[in-house]
C-alpha positions in Angstrom: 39.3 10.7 47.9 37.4 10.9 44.5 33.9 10.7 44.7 32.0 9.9 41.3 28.9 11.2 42.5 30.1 14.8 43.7 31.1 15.5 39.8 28.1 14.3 38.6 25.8 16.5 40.8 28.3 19.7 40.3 27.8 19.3 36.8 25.5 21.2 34.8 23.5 20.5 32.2 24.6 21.7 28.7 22.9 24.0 26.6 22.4 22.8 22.9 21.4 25.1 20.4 17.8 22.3 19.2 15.0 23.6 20.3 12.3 21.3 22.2 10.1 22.9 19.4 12.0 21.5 16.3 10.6 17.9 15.0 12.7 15.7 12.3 11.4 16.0 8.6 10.6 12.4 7.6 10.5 11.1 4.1 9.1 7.5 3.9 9.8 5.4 0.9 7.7 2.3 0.3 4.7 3.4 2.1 2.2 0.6 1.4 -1.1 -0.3 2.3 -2.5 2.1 5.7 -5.9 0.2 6.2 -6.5 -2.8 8.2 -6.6 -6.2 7.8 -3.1 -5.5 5.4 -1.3 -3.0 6.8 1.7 -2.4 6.1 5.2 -2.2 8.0 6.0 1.1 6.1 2.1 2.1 6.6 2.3 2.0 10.2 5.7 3.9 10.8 3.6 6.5 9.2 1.0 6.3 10.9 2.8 6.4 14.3 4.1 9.3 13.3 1.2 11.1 12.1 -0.6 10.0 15.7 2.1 11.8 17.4 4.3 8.2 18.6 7.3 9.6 17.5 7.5 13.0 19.1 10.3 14.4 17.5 8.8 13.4 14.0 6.9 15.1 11.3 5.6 13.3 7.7 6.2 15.7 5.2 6.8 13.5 1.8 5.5 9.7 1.3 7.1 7.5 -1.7 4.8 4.6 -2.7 5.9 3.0 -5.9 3.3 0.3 -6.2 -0.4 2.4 -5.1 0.8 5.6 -7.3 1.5 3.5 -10.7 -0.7 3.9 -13.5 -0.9 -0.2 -13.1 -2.4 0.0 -9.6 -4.5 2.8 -10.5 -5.8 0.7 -13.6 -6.2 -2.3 -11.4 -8.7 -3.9 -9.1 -5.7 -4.4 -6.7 -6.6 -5.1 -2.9 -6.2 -1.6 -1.3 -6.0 1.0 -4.0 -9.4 2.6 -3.3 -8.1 2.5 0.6 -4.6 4.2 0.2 -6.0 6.8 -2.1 -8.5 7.8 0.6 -5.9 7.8 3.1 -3.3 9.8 1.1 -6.3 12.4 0.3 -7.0 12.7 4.1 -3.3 13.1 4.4 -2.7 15.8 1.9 -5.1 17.9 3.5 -2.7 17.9 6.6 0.6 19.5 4.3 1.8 15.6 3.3 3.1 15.7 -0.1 3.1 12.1 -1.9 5.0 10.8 -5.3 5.4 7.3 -7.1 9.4 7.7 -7.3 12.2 9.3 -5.6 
């Protein structure tokens, strides 16, 4: 008779040409605010990234419309001051940011 389980344990496991070395290239769009009490949702992805959450991940590019305008940059906007000291602490690890797509 057939038995499920014998085919399962004969099989072997198949090679795949990934290595366990190789991590996705992310690019976030709409980045937002990284610094507590206002964190963002997009802020946070990134950051569980960057703390190694998402193994297979690696922030390379950041798109933040609203903190990389000349108006937020003019402005006394809640969290400007914040999210340029985090995206300077990011740059120095390779992260490349830009106000548009």
């Amino acid at each position: 008779p057939f038995n499920p389980k014998e085919v399962i344990t004969q099989q072997k496991p198949k090679k795949t040409s990934m290595s366990s070395t190789k991590k996705a290239t992310v690019l976030l769009v709409g980045c937002g605010q990284p610094q507590k009490p206002i964190r963002s949702m997009g802020a946070y992805h990134a950051i569980q990234i960057i703390d190694g959450r998402v193994p297979d991940a690696e922030l390379k590019y950041v798109v933040e419309p609203w903190y990389m305008s000349d108006a937020a940059k003019s402005s006394k906007a809640p969290g400007v001051e914040q999210f340029f000291a985090w995206k300077e602490e990011q740059e120095k690890t390779g992260v490349s940011f830009f106000e548009t797509v």
